[in-house]
C-alpha positions as CSV (number, residue, x, y, z in Angstrom):
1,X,140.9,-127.4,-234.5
2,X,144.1,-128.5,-232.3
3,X,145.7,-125.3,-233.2
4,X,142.5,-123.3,-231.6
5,X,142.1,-125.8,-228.4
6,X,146.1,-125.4,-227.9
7,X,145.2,-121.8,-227.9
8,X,142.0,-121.5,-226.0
9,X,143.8,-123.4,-222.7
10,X,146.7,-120.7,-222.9
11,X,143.7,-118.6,-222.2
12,X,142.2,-120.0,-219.6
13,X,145.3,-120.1,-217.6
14,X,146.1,-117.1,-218.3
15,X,142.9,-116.0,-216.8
16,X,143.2,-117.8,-213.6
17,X,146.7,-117.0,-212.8
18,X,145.3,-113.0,-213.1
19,X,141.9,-114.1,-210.6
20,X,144.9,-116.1,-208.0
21,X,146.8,-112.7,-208.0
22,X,143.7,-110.7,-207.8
23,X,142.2,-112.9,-204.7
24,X,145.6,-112.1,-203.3
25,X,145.1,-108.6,-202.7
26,X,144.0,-108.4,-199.2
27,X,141.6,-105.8,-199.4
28,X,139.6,-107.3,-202.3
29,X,139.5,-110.6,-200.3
30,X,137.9,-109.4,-197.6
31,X,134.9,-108.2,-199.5
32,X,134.8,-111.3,-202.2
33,X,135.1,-113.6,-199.7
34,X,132.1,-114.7,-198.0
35,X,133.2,-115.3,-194.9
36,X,135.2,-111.9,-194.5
37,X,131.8,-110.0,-195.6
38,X,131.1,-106.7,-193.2
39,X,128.6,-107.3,-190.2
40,X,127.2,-105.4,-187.7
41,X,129.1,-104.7,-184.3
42,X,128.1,-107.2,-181.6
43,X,125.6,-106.3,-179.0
44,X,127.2,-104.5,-176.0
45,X,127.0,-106.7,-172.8
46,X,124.0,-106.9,-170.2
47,X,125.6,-106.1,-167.3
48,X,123.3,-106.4,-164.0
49,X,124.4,-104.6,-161.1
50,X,122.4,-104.7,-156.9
51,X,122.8,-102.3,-154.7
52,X,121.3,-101.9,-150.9
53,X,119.8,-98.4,-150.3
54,X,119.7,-97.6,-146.3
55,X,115.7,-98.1,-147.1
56,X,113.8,-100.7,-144.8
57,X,110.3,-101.3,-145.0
58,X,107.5,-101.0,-142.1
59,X,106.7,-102.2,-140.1
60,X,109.4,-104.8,-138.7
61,X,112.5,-103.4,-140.7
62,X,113.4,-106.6,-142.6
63,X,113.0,-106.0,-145.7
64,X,115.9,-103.7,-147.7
65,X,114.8,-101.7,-150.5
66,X,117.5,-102.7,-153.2
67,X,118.3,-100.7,-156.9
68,X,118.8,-102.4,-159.4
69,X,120.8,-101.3,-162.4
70,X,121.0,-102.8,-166.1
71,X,123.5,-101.7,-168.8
72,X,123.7,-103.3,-172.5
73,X,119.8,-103.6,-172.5
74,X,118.3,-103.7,-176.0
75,X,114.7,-103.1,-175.2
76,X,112.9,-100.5,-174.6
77,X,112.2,-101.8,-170.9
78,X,112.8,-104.8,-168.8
79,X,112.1,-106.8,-165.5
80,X,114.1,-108.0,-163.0
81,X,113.2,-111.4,-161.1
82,X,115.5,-112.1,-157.8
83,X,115.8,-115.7,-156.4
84,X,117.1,-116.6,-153.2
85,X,119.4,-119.5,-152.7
86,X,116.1,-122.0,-152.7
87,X,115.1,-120.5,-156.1
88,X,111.8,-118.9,-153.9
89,X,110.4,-115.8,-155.8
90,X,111.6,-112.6,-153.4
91,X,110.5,-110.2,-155.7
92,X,110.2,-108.3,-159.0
93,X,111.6,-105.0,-160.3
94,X,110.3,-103.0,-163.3
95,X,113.6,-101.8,-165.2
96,X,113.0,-98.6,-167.0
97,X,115.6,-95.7,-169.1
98,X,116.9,-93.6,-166.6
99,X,118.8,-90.5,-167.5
100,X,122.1,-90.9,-169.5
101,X,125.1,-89.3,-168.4
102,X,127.1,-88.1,-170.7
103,X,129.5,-90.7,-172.6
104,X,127.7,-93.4,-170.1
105,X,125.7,-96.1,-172.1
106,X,122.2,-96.7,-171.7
107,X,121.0,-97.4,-168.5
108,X,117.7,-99.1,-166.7
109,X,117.0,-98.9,-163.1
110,X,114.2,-100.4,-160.8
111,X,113.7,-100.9,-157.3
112,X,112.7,-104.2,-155.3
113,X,112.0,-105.0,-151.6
114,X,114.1,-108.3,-150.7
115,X,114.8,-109.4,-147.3
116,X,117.5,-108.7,-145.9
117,X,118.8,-109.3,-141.9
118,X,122.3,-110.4,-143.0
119,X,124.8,-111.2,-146.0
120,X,122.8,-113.4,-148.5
121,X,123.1,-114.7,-151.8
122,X,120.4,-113.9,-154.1
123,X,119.8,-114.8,-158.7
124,X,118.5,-111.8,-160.4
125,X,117.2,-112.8,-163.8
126,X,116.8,-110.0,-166.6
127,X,114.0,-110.9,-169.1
128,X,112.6,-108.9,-171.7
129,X,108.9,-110.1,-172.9
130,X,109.0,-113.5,-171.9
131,X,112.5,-114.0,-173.1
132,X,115.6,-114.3,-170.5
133,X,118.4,-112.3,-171.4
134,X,120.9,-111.9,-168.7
135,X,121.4,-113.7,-165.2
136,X,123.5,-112.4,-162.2
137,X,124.1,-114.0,-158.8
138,X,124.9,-111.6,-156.0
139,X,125.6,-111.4,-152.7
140,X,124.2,-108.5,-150.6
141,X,124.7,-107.2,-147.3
142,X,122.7,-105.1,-145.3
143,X,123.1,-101.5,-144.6
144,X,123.2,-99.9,-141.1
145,X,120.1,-99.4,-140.1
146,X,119.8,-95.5,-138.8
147,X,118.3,-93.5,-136.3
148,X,118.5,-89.4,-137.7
149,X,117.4,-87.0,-135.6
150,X,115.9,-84.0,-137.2
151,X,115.9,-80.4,-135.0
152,X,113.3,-78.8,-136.2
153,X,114.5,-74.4,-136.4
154,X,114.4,-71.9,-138.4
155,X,117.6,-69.6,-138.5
156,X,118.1,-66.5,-136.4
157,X,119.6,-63.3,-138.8
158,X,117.8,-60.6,-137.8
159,X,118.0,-57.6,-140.3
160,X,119.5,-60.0,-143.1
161,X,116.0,-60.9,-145.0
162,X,113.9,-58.0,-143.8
163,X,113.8,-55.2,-141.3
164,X,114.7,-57.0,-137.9
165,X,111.0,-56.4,-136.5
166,X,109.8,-58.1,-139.0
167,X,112.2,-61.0,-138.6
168,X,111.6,-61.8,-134.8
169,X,107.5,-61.9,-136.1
170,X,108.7,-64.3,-138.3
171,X,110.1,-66.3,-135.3
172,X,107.1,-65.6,-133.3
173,X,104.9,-66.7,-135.7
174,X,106.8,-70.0,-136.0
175,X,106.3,-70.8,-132.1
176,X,102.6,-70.1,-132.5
177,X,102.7,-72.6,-135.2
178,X,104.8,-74.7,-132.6
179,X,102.1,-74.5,-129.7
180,X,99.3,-74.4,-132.3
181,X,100.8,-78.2,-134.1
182,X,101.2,-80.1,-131.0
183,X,97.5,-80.8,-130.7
184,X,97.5,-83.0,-134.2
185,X,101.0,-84.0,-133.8
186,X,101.7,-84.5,-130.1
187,X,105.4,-86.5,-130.9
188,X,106.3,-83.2,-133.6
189,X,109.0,-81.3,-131.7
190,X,110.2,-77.7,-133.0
191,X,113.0,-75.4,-131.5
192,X,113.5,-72.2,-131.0
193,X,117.2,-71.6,-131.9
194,X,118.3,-69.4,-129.7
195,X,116.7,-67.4,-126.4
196,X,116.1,-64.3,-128.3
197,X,113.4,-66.5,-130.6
198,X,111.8,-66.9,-127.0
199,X,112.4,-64.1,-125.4
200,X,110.7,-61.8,-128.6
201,X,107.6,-64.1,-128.3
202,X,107.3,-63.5,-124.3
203,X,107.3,-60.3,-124.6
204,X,105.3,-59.5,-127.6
205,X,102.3,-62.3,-127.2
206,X,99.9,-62.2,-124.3
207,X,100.9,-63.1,-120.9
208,X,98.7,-66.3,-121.7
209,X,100.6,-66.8,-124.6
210,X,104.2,-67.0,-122.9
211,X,102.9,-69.1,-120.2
212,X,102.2,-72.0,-122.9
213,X,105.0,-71.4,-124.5
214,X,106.6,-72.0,-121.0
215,X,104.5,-75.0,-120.0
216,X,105.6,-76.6,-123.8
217,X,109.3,-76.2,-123.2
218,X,109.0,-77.3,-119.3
219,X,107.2,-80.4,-120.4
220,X,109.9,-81.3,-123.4
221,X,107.5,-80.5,-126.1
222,X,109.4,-77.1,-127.5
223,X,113.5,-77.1,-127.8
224,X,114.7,-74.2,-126.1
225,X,118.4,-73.1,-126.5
226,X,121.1,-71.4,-123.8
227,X,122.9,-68.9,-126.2
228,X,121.0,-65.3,-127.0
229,X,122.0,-65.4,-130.3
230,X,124.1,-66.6,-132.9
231,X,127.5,-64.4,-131.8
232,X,130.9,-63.4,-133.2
233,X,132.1,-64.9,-130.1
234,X,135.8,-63.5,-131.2
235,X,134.8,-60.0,-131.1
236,X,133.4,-60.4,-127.1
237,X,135.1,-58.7,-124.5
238,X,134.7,-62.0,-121.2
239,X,132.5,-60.1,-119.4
240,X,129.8,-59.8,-122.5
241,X,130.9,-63.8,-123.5
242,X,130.0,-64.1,-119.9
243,X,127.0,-63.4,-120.4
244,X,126.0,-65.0,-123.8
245,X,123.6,-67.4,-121.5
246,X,122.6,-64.6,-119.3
247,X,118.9,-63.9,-120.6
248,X,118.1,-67.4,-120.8
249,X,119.2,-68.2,-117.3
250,X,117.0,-64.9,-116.2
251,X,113.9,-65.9,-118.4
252,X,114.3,-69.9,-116.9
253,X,114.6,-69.0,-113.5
254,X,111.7,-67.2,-113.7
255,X,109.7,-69.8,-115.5
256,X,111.2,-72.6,-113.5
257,X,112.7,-74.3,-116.8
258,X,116.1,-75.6,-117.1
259,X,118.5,-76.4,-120.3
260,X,121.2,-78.5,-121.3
261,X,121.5,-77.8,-125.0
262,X,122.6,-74.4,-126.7
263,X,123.0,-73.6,-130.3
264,X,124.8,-71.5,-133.0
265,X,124.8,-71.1,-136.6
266,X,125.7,-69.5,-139.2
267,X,129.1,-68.9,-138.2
268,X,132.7,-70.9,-139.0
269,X,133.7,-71.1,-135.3
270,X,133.6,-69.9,-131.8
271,X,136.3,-69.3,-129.2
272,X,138.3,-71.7,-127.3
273,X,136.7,-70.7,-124.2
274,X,132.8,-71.2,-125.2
275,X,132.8,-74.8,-123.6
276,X,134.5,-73.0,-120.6
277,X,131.7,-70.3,-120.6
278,X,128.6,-73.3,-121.4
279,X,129.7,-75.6,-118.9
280,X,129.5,-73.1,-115.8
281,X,126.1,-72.1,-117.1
282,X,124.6,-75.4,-116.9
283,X,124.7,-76.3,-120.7
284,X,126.4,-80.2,-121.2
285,X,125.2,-80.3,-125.3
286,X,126.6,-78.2,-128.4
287,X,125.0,-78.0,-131.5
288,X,126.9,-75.7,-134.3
289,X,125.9,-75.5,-138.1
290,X,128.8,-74.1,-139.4
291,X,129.1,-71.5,-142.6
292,X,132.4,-72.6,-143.2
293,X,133.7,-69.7,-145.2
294,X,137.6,-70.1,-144.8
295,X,137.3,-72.5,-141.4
296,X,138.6,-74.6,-139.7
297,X,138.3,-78.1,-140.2
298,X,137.0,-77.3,-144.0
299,X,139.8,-77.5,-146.0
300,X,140.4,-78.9,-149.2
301,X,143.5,-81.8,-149.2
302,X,146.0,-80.0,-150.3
303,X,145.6,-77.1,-147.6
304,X,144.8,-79.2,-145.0
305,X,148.0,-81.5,-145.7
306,X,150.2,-78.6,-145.8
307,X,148.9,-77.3,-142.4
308,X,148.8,-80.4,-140.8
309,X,144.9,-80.2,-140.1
310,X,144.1,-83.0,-142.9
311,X,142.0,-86.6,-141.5
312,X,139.1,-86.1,-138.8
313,X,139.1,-82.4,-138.6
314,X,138.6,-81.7,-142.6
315,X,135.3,-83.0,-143.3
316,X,131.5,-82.5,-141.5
317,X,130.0,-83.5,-139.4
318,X,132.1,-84.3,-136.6
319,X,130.9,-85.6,-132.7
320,X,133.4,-85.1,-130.0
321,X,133.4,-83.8,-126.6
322,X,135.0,-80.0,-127.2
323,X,136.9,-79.4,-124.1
324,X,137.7,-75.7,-122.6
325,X,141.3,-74.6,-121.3
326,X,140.0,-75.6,-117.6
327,X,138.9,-79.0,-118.7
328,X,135.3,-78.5,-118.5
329,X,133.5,-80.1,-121.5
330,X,130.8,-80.0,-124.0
331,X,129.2,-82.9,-126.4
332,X,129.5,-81.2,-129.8
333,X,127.4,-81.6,-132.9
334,X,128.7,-79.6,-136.1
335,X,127.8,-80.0,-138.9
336,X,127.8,-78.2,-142.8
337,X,124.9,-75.8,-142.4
338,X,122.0,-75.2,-141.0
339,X,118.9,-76.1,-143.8
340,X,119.1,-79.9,-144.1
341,X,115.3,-80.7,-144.5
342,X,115.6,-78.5,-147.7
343,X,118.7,-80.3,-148.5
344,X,117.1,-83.7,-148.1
345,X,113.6,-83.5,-149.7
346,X,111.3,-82.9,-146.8
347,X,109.5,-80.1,-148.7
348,X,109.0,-82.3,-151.7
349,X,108.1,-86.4,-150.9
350,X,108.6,-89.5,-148.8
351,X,109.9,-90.5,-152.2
352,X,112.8,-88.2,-152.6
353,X,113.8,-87.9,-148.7
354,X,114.5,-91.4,-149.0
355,X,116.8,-91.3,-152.0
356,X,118.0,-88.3,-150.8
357,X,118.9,-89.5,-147.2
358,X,119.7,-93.2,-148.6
359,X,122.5,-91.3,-150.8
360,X,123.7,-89.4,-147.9
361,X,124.5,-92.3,-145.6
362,X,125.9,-94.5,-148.1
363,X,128.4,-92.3,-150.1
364,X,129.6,-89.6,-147.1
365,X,132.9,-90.3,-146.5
366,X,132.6,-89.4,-142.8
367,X,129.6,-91.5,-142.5
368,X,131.7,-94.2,-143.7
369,X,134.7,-94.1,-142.3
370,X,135.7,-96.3,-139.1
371,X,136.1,-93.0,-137.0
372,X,132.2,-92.7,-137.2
373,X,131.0,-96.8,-135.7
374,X,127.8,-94.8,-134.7
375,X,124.0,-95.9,-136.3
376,X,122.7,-92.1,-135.5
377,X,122.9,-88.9,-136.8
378,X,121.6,-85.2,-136.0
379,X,119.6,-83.1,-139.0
380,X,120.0,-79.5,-138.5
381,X,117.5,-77.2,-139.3
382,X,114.1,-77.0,-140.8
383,X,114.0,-74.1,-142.8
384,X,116.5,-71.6,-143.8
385,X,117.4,-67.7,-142.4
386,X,114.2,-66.1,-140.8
387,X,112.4,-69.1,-142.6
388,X,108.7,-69.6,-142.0
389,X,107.3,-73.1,-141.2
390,X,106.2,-74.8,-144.4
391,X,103.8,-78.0,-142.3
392,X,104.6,-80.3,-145.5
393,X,107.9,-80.8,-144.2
394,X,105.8,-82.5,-141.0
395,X,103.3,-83.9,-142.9
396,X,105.9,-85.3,-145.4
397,X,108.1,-87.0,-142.0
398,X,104.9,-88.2,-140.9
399,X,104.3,-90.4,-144.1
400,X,108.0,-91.1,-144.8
401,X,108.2,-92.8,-140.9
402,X,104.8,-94.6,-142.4
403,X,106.4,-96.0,-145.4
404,X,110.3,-97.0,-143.6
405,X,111.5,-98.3,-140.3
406,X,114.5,-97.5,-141.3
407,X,116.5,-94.6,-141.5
408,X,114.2,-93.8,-138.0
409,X,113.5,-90.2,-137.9
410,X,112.9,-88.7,-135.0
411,X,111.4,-85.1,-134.6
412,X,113.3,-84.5,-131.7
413,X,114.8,-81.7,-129.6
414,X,118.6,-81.3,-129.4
415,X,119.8,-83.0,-125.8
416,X,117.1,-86.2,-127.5
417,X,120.0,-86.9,-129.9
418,X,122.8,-86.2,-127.2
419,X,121.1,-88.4,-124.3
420,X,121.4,-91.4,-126.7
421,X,125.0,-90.7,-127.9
422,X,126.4,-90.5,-124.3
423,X,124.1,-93.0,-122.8
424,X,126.0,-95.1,-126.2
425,X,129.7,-94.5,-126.5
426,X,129.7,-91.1,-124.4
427,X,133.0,-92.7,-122.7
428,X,134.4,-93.4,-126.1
429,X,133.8,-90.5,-128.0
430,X,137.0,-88.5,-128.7
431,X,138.2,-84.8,-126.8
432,X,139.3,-82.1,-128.7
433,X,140.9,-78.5,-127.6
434,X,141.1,-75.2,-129.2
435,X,139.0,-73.0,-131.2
436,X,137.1,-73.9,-133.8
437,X,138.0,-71.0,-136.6
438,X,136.7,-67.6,-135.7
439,X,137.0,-66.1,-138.9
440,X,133.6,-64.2,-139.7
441,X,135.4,-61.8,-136.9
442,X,137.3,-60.1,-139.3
443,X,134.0,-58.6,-141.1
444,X,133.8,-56.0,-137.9
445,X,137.5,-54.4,-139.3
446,X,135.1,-53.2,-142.0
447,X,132.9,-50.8,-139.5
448,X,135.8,-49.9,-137.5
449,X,134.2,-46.6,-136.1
450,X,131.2,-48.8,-135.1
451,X,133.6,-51.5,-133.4
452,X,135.7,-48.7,-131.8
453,X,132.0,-47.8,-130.0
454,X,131.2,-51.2,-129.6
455,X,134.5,-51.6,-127.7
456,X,133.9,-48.7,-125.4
457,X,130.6,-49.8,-124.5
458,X,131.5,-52.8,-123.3
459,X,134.0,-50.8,-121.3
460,X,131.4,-48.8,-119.8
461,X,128.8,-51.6,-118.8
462,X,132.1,-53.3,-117.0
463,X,132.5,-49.6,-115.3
464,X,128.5,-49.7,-114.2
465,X,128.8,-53.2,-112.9
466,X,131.4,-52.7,-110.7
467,X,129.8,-49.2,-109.5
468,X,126.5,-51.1,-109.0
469,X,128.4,-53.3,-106.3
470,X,127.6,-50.0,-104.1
471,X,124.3,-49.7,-105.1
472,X,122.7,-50.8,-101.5
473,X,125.6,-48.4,-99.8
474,X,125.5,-45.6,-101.6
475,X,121.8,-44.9,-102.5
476,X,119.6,-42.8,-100.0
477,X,117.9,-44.8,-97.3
478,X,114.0,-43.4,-98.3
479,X,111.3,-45.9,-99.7
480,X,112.0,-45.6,-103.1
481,X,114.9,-47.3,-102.9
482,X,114.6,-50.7,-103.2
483,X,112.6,-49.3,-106.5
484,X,115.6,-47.4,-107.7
485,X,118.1,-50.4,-107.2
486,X,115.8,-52.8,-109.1
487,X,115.5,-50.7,-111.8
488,X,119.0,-49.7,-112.7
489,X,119.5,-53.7,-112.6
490,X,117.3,-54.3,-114.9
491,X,118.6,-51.4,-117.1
492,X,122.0,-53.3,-116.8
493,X,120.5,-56.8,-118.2
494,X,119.3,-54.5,-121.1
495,X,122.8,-52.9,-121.5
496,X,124.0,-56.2,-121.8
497,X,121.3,-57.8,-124.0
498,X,122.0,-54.9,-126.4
499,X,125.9,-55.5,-126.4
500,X,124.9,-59.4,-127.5
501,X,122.9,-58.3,-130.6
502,X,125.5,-56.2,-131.9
């Protein structure tokens, strides 16, 4: 019996030196040991995040419409409940799943109204069910509060959509719509682009017609615009650039109208002499919506460092007094393009303007950036080339200026927007000389028999001007006379009209 307990405990520790060595192994120890069994990751982190959208709510503007974003949320939903610094219920925000991005966790977004006429401090409380899972204090400060003008055109490209006939109809049919709109919406301001928009509907519509088309743009309620058309200024002789503003200054005088605003799109730049040329004619405002195919100031970094053109001139829009070789000056608006109601959501909602817009102001470096201290802005454009008037773009400002006091938009002519800028910081804004990139000129080396014609055309009108100097000298002193002068001078303004279109 001793001989077989002697033996049994030889056993036994036997046994447990072979478990010690066993439980030694590190891999075996972490999955015999209890507390080294494998678990589940940890839940990511709530993270809570409260952002200020340029939003502010009718009808005083004190209220700021703020997003709210969650990350880390294990819930199929959530709410947000925001504090102020008393602990006062400002408001609650439904969190729901937006869409992910790729390789971005989960997110949940909602939006709240919370007061908001300077920096404050404010608890936002995440709860799921009744539960509280995540608390944030933040401190917000109010955006700018904005004033965007919005002029209301539809782009001038005859022959680029359709036949060119049917183009200026287009047009026409647009300043019926105009005359036809300010009965309902008397404070609705549209504007024909350029003097050719006019001029087409004068002489196409009844005399009745063009006289309340006249009446509308004498009393303010239709833009109209100095240049003819939108012109490859760099392929003008001066004596055709002279008269760029010619049949507008014809068809006002006539009328009794005046203008101080001209506009051109759809073109990178213009001439160094164009504020030389608007100036003399009585224009004081500029408004350019650039296609900025290889112009000046778009540049990306790298070719903008390397030619010395990077900072202010790079990016749109830009606001500046554009001065001519002589001095003489012009308050400038240009801007990318020349369809920004389609860009911003005016044919869609009040909903999606605002996001749209909000986006816009907040995240645009120019808009941003110290060189731009200014709480307005100019929207260019309604529609895009040869562009019929959709009305829910007005019906959809209309209820937009209903729901926010803030951005302020204002369906308002050109020299509206420029009044208030130089009435603001017109003696502060900053001067700028040159030309602005005429690069679309080179297109005409494609047609050179055609420009070779064009060329010596506006040769020969310079010839029949200076021949018609002699007109009252050299014609024969019958009655027909007076008849015969008048009516080579108004071939002339046709000769001249014809050179602008080309």
């Amino acid at each position: 019996m001793g001989t077989r307990g002697v033996k049994g405990a030889g056993c036994a520790t036997d046994r447990r030196s072979f478990l010690a060595w066993l439980g030694s192994l590190p891999l075996l120890r972490r999955y015999s040991s209890p507390s080294h069994s494998p678990s589940p990751s940890p839940p990511p982190a709530v993270t809570i995040d409260a952002t200020p959208t340029a939003l502010y709510q009718q009808p005083d503007g004190r209220n700021n419409l703020v997003r709210i974003t969650v990350t880390g949320l294990e819930a199929p939903a959530g709410r947000a409940r925001v504090t102020d610094r008393r602990g006062t219920l400002v408001g609650t925000a439904g969190l729901l799943p937006t869409a992910p991005s790729p390789g971005a966790p989960a997110a949940f977004a909602g939006e709240v109204w919370i007061p908001l006429s300077g920096p404050a401090e404010f608890q936002i409380d995440l709860e799921v069910g009744k539960q509280r899972v995540g608390r944030r204090r933040v401190r917000l400060a109010p955006p700018r509060r904005w004033t965007l003008y919005w002029l209301s055109s539809s782009h001038t490209d005859v022959g680029y959509t359709d036949r060119q006939e049917r183009c200026l109809e287009v047009h026409r049919a647009n300043l019926d719509a105009a005359l036809a709109r300010l009965a309902d919406h008397p404070e609705y301001r549209w504007t024909a682009e350029c003097a050719l928009q006019v001029l087409s509907y004068v002489e196409n519509r009844s005399p009745a017609a063009g006289q309340t088309l006249a009446q509308a743009i004498r009393d303010g309620k239709v833009g109209f615009s100095a240049l003819f058309a939108n012109l490859l200024t760099g392929i003008l002789d001066h004596e055709t650039l002279a008269r760029a503003v010619w049949p507008a200054g014809w068809f006002a005088r006539e009328q009794g109208l005046g203008f101080r605003t001209a506009q051109i799109a759809d073109v990178p730049g213009q001439v160094a002499t164009l504020p030389t040329l608007l100036a003399a004619s009585g224009v004081r405002y500029l408004v350019s919506g650039v296609n900025p195919e290889r112009a000046v100031p778009l540049l990306s970094p790298a070719d903008g460092a390397s030619t010395q053109l990077a900072g202010a001139w790079t990016s749109y829009p830009q606001l500046y007094w554009w001065a001519g070789p002589d001095g003489s000056r012009v308050l400038h608006w240009r801007s990318y393009g020349y369809g920004d109601a389609l860009r911003f959501g005016f044919d869609v909602d009040a909903g999606e303007m605002g996001r749209r817009l909000s986006d816009w102001l907040l995240t645009h470096p120019v808009l941003l950036s110290p060189d731009y201290p200014y709480d307005v802005a100019l929207l260019h454009g309604a529609v895009g080339d040869n562009g019929l008037m959709d009305e829910r773009l007005v019906a959809n400002l209309e209820e937009f200026n209903r729901r926010y006091a803030f951005p302020r938009l204002v369906p308002g002519r050109a020299e509206d927007f420029f009044r208030e800028v130089e009435r603001r910081w017109g003696a502060t804004l900053p001067v700028r000389r040159g030309d602005s990139g005429t690069y679309r000129e080179d297109g005409a080396a494609s047609t050179p028999a055609e420009l070779a014609r064009y060329r010596a055309a506006q040769l020969a009108a310079r010839a029949a001007e200076l021949l018609a100097l002699w007109d009252e000298k050299t014609e024969p002193t019958d009655g027909g006379a007076s008849g015969r002068i008048a009516h080579r001078a108004e071939e002339r303004r046709r000769m001249w009209r014809d050179l602008l279109l080309f």
